[in-house]
C-alpha positions as CSV (number, residue, x, y, z in Angstrom):
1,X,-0.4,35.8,-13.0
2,X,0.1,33.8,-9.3
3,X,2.8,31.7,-9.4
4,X,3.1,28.2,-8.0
5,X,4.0,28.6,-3.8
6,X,7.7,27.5,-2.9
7,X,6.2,24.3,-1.8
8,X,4.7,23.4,-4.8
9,X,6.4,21.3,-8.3
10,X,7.0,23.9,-10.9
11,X,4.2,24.1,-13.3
12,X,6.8,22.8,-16.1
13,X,6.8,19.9,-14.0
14,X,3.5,18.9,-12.2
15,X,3.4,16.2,-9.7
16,X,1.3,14.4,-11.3
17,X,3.9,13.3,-13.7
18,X,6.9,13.0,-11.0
19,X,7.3,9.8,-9.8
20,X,6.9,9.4,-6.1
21,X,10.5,8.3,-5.9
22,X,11.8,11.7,-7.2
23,X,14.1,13.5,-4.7
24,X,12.8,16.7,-4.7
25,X,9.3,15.8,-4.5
26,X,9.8,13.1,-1.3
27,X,11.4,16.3,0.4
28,X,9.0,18.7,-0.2
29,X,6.5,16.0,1.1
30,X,8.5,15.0,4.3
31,X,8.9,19.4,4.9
32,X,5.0,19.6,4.7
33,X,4.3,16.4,7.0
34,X,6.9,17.0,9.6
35,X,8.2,20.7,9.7
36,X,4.2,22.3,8.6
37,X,2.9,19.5,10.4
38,X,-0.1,18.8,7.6
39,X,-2.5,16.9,7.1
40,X,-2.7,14.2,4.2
41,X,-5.4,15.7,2.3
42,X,-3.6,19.5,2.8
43,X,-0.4,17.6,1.3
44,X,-2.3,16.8,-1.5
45,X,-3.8,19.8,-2.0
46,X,-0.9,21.7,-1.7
47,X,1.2,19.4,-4.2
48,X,-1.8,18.9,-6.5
49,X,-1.5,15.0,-6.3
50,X,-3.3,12.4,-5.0
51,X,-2.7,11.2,-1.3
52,X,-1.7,7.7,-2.6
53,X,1.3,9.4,-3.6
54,X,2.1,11.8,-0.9
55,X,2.0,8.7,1.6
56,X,4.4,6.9,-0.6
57,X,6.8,9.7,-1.4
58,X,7.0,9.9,2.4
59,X,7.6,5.9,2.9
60,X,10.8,6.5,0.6
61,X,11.9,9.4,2.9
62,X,11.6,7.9,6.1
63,X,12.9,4.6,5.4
64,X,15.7,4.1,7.4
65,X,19.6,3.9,5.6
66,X,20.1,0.5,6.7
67,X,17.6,-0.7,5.3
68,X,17.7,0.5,1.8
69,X,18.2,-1.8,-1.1
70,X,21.5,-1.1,-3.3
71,X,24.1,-2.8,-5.4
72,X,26.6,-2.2,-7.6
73,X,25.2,-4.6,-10.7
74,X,21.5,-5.2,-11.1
75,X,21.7,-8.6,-9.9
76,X,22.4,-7.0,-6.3
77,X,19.8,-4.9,-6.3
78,X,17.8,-8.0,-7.8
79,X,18.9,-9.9,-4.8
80,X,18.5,-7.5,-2.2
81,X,14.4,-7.0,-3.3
82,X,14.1,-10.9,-3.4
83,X,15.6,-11.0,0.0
84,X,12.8,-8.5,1.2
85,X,10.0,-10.0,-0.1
86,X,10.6,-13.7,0.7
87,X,12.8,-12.8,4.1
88,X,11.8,-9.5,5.4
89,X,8.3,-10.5,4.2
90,X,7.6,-7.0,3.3
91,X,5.0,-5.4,1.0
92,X,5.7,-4.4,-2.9
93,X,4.9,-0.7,-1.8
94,X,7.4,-1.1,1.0
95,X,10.7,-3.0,-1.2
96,X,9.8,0.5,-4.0
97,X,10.4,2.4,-1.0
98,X,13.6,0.9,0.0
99,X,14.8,0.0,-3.9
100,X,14.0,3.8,-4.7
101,X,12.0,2.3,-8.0
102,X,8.7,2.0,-9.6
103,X,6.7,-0.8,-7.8
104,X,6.0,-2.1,-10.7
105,X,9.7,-2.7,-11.7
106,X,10.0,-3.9,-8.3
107,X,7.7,-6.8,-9.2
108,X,9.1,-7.5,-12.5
109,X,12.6,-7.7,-11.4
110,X,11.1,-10.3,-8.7
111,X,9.3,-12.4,-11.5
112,X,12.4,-12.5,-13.5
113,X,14.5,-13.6,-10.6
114,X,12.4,-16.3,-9.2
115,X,10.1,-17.3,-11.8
116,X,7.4,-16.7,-9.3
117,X,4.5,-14.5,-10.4
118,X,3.8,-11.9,-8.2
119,X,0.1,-11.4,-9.2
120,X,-2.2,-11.9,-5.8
121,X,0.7,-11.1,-3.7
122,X,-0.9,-9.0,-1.9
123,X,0.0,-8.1,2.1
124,X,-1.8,-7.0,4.5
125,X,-1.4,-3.1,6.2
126,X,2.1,-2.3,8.1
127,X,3.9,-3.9,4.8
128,X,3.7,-7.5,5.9
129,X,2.2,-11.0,4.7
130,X,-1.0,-11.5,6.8
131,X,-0.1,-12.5,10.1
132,X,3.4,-11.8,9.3
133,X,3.6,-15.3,7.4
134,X,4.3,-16.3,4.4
135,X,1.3,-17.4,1.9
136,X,2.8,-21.0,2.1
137,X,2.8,-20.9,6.1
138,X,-0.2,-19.4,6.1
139,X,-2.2,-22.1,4.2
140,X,-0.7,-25.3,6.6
141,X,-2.0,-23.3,10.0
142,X,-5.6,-24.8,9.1
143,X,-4.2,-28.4,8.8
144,X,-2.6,-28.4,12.4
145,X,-5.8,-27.1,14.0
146,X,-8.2,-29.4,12.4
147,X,-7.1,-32.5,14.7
148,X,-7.9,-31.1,17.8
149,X,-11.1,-29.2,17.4
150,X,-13.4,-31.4,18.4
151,X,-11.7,-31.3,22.2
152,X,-11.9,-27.9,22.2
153,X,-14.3,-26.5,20.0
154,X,-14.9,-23.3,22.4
155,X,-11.5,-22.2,22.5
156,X,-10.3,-22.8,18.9
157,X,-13.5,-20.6,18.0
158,X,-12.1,-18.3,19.7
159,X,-9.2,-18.3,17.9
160,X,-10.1,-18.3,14.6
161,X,-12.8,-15.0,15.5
162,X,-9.4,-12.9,17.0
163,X,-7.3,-13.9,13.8
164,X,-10.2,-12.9,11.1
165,X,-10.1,-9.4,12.1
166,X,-6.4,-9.1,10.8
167,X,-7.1,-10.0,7.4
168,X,-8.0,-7.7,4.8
169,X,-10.0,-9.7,1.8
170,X,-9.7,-6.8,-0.6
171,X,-6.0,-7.2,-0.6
172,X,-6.3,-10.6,-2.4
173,X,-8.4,-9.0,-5.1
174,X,-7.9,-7.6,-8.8
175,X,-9.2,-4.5,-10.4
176,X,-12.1,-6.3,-11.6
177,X,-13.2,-7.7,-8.1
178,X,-12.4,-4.6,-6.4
179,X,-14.9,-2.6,-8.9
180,X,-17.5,-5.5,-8.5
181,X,-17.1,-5.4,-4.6
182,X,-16.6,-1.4,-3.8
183,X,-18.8,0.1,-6.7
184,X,-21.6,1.8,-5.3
185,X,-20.9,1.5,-2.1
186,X,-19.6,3.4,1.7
187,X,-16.0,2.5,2.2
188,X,-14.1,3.6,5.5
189,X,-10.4,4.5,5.5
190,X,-8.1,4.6,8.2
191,X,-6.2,7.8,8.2
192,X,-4.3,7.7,11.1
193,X,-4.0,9.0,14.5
194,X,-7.9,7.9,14.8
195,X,-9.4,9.8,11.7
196,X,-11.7,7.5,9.9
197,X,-12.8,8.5,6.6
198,X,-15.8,7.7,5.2
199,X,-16.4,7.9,1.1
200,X,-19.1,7.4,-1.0
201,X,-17.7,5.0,-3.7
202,X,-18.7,5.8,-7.5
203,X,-16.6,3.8,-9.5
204,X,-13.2,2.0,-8.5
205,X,-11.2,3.4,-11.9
206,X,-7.3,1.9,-11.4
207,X,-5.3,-0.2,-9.4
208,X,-1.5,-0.2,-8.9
209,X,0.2,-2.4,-6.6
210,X,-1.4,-1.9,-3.3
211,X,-2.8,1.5,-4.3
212,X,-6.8,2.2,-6.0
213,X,-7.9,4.8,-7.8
214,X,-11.1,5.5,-8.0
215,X,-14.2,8.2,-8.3
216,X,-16.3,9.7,-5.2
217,X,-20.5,10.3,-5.3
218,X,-19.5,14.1,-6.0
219,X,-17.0,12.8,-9.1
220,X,-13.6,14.0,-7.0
221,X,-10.9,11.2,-8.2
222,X,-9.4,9.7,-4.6
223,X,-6.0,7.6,-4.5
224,X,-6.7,5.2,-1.6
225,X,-4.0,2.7,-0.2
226,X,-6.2,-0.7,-0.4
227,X,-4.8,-2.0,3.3
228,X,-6.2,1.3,4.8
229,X,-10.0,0.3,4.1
230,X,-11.5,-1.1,6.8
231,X,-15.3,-1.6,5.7
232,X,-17.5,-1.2,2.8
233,X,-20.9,-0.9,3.7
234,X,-24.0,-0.3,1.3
Protein backbone atom coordinates (compact mmCIF):
# COMPACT_ATOMS: atom_id res chain seq x y z
CA UNK A 1 0.00 0.00 0.00
CA UNK A 2 1.38 3.90 -1.04
CA UNK A 3 2.38 5.54 1.79
CA UNK A 4 1.74 9.24 2.64
CA UNK A 5 4.68 11.51 0.54
CA UNK A 6 7.41 13.11 2.97
CA UNK A 7 5.52 16.19 2.76
CA UNK A 8 2.45 14.98 3.91
CA UNK A 9 1.07 14.55 8.19
CA UNK A 10 1.40 10.93 8.89
CA UNK A 11 -1.89 9.16 8.44
CA UNK A 12 -1.84 8.54 12.42
CA UNK A 13 -2.04 12.09 12.42
CA UNK A 14 -4.09 13.88 9.60
CA UNK A 15 -4.10 17.50 9.22
CA UNK A 16 -7.28 17.80 9.63
CA UNK A 17 -6.95 17.32 13.24
CA UNK A 18 -3.47 19.36 13.77
CA UNK A 19 -3.99 22.58 14.73
CA UNK A 20 -2.62 25.22 12.40
CA UNK A 21 -0.34 26.36 15.20
CA UNK A 22 1.52 22.95 15.36
CA UNK A 23 5.22 23.12 14.52
CA UNK A 24 5.70 20.62 12.19
CA UNK A 25 2.81 21.29 10.21
CA UNK A 26 3.56 25.46 9.83
CA UNK A 27 7.02 24.06 8.47
CA UNK A 28 5.95 21.75 6.14
CA UNK A 29 3.50 24.54 4.88
CA UNK A 30 6.15 27.39 4.74
CA UNK A 31 8.66 24.37 2.68
CA UNK A 32 5.82 23.92 0.14
CA UNK A 33 5.00 27.76 -0.31
CA UNK A 34 8.50 29.13 -0.42
CA UNK A 35 11.13 26.30 -1.28
CA UNK A 36 8.36 24.17 -3.95
CA UNK A 37 7.02 27.49 -4.65
CA UNK A 38 3.05 26.17 -4.59
CA UNK A 39 0.12 27.24 -5.05
CA UNK A 40 -2.60 27.52 -2.21
CA UNK A 41 -4.94 25.05 -3.58
CA UNK A 42 -1.67 22.47 -4.37
CA UNK A 43 -0.80 23.17 -0.51
CA UNK A 44 -4.02 21.92 0.27
CA UNK A 45 -4.06 19.19 -1.72
CA UNK A 46 -0.89 18.02 -0.85
CA UNK A 47 -1.63 18.38 3.04
CA UNK A 48 -5.23 17.18 2.66
CA UNK A 49 -6.59 20.35 4.49
CA UNK A 50 -8.43 23.20 3.73
CA UNK A 51 -6.69 26.44 2.41
CA UNK A 52 -8.06 28.38 5.38
CA UNK A 53 -5.59 26.56 7.32
CA UNK A 54 -2.56 26.35 5.08
CA UNK A 55 -2.79 30.37 4.93
CA UNK A 56 -2.81 30.50 8.64
CA UNK A 57 -0.25 27.89 9.44
CA UNK A 58 1.88 30.12 7.20
CA UNK A 59 0.84 33.64 9.03
CA UNK A 60 2.37 31.84 12.35
CA UNK A 61 5.58 31.06 10.30
CA UNK A 62 6.30 34.12 8.88
CA UNK A 63 5.56 36.37 11.64
CA UNK A 64 8.42 38.13 12.52
CA UNK A 65 10.30 37.35 16.23
CA UNK A 66 9.80 40.67 17.46
CA UNK A 67 6.65 40.65 17.22
CA UNK A 68 5.54 37.56 18.87
CA UNK A 69 3.52 37.52 21.92
CA UNK A 70 5.10 35.76 25.11
CA UNK A 71 5.30 35.90 28.86
CA UNK A 72 6.37 34.10 31.59
CA UNK A 73 2.71 34.06 33.60
CA UNK A 74 -0.53 34.09 31.64
CA UNK A 75 -1.29 37.48 32.58
CA UNK A 76 1.70 38.53 30.12
CA UNK A 77 0.73 36.78 27.54
CA UNK A 78 -2.94 38.16 28.45
CA UNK A 79 -1.43 41.55 28.26
CA UNK A 80 0.64 41.30 25.31
CA UNK A 81 -2.71 40.07 23.08
CA UNK A 82 -4.70 43.09 24.67
CA UNK A 83 -1.95 45.30 23.64
CA UNK A 84 -2.33 43.97 19.98
CA UNK A 85 -5.76 44.20 19.61
CA UNK A 86 -6.45 47.65 21.12
CA UNK A 87 -2.79 49.10 20.17
CA UNK A 88 -1.45 47.31 17.27
CA UNK A 89 -5.08 47.28 16.11
CA UNK A 90 -4.61 43.88 14.60
CA UNK A 91 -6.96 41.11 13.48
CA UNK A 92 -7.94 37.98 15.87
CA UNK A 93 -6.42 35.71 13.07
CA UNK A 94 -3.26 37.87 13.24
CA UNK A 95 -2.71 38.12 17.55
CA UNK A 96 -3.27 33.56 17.13
CA UNK A 97 -0.59 34.01 14.84
CA UNK A 98 1.71 35.93 16.98
CA UNK A 99 0.24 34.25 20.55
CA UNK A 100 0.96 30.76 18.81
CA UNK A 101 -2.91 29.79 20.14
CA UNK A 102 -6.29 28.91 19.08
CA UNK A 103 -8.04 32.13 17.89
CA UNK A 104 -10.64 31.30 19.83
CA UNK A 105 -8.60 31.29 23.05
CA UNK A 106 -7.18 34.40 21.82
CA UNK A 107 -10.61 35.95 22.06
CA UNK A 108 -11.55 34.54 25.25
CA UNK A 109 -8.48 35.51 27.05
CA UNK A 110 -9.37 39.18 25.62
CA UNK A 111 -13.03 38.99 27.11
CA UNK A 112 -11.74 37.90 30.38
CA UNK A 113 -9.19 40.70 30.52
CA UNK A 114 -11.24 43.54 29.45
CA UNK A 115 -14.70 42.65 30.00
CA UNK A 116 -15.26 43.62 26.37
CA UNK A 117 -16.97 41.13 24.18
CA UNK A 118 -15.31 40.44 21.25
CA UNK A 119 -18.37 39.29 19.14
CA UNK A 120 -18.56 41.72 15.82
CA UNK A 121 -15.02 42.44 16.10
CA UNK A 122 -14.38 41.90 12.92
CA UNK A 123 -11.34 43.74 10.74
CA UNK A 124 -10.94 44.29 7.63
CA UNK A 125 -8.15 42.32 5.10
CA UNK A 126 -4.22 42.98 5.98
CA UNK A 127 -5.19 42.26 9.87
CA UNK A 128 -6.40 45.75 10.70
CA UNK A 129 -9.68 47.67 11.95
CA UNK A 130 -11.20 49.24 8.81
CA UNK A 131 -9.31 52.15 7.82
CA UNK A 132 -6.81 51.25 10.35
CA UNK A 133 -9.08 52.81 13.16
CA UNK A 134 -10.55 51.74 15.92
CA UNK A 135 -14.47 50.94 15.92
CA UNK A 136 -14.86 53.88 18.36
CA UNK A 137 -12.84 56.33 15.99
CA UNK A 138 -14.42 55.05 13.25
CA UNK A 139 -18.09 55.89 14.32
CA UNK A 140 -17.07 59.98 15.33
CA UNK A 141 -15.57 60.46 11.51
CA UNK A 142 -19.28 60.92 10.29
CA UNK A 143 -19.97 63.59 13.03
CA UNK A 144 -16.95 65.90 11.92
CA UNK A 145 -18.00 65.75 8.31
CA UNK A 146 -21.56 66.46 8.64
CA UNK A 147 -21.02 70.35 9.39
CA UNK A 148 -19.42 71.15 6.38
CA UNK A 149 -21.26 69.33 3.66
CA UNK A 150 -23.42 71.51 2.51
CA UNK A 151 -20.21 73.96 1.30
CA UNK A 152 -18.89 71.24 -0.31
CA UNK A 153 -21.10 68.72 -1.24
CA UNK A 154 -18.94 67.69 -4.49
CA UNK A 155 -15.91 67.05 -2.79
CA UNK A 156 -17.13 65.28 0.44
CA UNK A 157 -18.94 62.84 -2.10
CA UNK A 158 -16.08 62.25 -3.28
CA UNK A 159 -14.75 61.13 -0.25
CA UNK A 160 -17.09 59.04 1.15
CA UNK A 161 -17.27 56.98 -2.69
CA UNK A 162 -13.00 56.40 -2.28
CA UNK A 163 -13.49 55.30 1.51
CA UNK A 164 -16.55 52.71 0.75
CA UNK A 165 -14.49 50.61 -1.37
CA UNK A 166 -12.18 49.65 1.75
CA UNK A 167 -14.79 48.20 3.76
CA UNK A 168 -15.80 44.79 3.71
CA UNK A 169 -19.69 44.36 5.08
CA UNK A 170 -19.32 40.65 5.39
CA UNK A 171 -16.77 41.09 7.96
CA UNK A 172 -19.41 42.68 10.43
CA UNK A 173 -21.65 39.56 9.93
CA UNK A 174 -22.42 36.26 11.88
CA UNK A 175 -22.88 32.73 10.57
CA UNK A 176 -26.47 33.31 10.26
CA UNK A 177 -26.12 36.52 7.96
CA UNK A 178 -23.32 35.25 6.13
CA UNK A 179 -25.63 31.98 5.08
CA UNK A 180 -28.61 34.36 4.41
CA UNK A 181 -26.26 36.78 2.29
CA UNK A 182 -23.80 34.17 0.31
CA UNK A 183 -26.23 31.15 -0.05
CA UNK A 184 -26.90 30.53 -3.43
CA UNK A 185 -24.87 32.78 -4.82
CA UNK A 186 -21.23 33.74 -7.08
CA UNK A 187 -18.60 34.89 -4.59
CA UNK A 188 -15.10 36.14 -5.88
CA UNK A 189 -11.94 35.59 -3.77
CA UNK A 190 -8.78 37.24 -3.90
CA UNK A 191 -6.00 34.80 -4.09
CA UNK A 192 -3.14 36.83 -4.56
CA UNK A 193 -0.67 37.95 -7.03
CA UNK A 194 -3.96 38.85 -9.28
CA UNK A 195 -5.78 35.34 -9.27
CA UNK A 196 -9.39 35.89 -8.62
CA UNK A 197 -11.39 33.05 -7.83
CA UNK A 198 -14.69 32.71 -8.61
CA UNK A 199 -17.15 29.99 -6.59
CA UNK A 200 -20.41 28.93 -6.93
CA UNK A 201 -21.77 29.17 -3.28
CA UNK A 202 -24.08 26.13 -2.01
CA UNK A 203 -24.41 26.57 1.47
CA UNK A 204 -22.17 28.73 3.92
CA UNK A 205 -21.66 25.63 6.69
CA UNK A 206 -19.19 27.21 9.56
CA UNK A 207 -17.67 30.20 10.67
CA UNK A 208 -14.49 30.68 12.89
CA UNK A 209 -13.01 33.86 13.56
CA UNK A 210 -12.43 35.45 10.33
CA UNK A 211 -12.47 32.10 8.48
CA UNK A 212 -15.93 30.34 6.54
CA UNK A 213 -16.58 27.11 5.75
CA UNK A 214 -18.76 26.34 3.44
CA UNK A 215 -20.04 24.01 0.35
CA UNK A 216 -19.45 24.68 -3.56
CA UNK A 217 -22.36 23.89 -6.57
CA UNK A 218 -20.35 20.54 -7.19
CA UNK A 219 -20.53 19.76 -3.10
CA UNK A 220 -16.40 20.30 -2.58
CA UNK A 221 -16.22 21.80 1.20
CA UNK A 222 -13.92 25.31 0.62
CA UNK A 223 -12.27 27.12 3.72
CA UNK A 224 -12.46 30.78 2.64
CA UNK A 225 -10.78 33.72 4.69
CA UNK A 226 -13.96 36.13 4.84
CA UNK A 227 -11.71 39.48 4.13
CA UNK A 228 -10.55 37.77 0.85
CA UNK A 229 -14.15 37.98 -0.78
CA UNK A 230 -14.55 40.72 -2.80
CA UNK A 231 -18.17 40.26 -4.42
CA UNK A 232 -21.12 38.11 -4.29
CA UNK A 233 -23.09 38.31 -7.24
CA UNK A 234 -26.30 36.17 -8.11
Amino acid sequence: MATATKNKVEETEPATRIHYTDPEFVEQVLNLRDEQEMKWDEIANELECQQGKAMMAYMVGTIPPKERIKGKTDEEIAEGIVAARDEDLNSWGRIAARAGIAESRVRKIYEETTGTSPRGLRVGKGGRYPDGEKPEAAAKAPAKKAAPAKKAPAKKAAAVKKATPTKNPLLSMDLEQLQERLNGKTITVDRGEGRPERIQVKSVTALDGDTMELTDKAGKSRTILVPDVTKATR
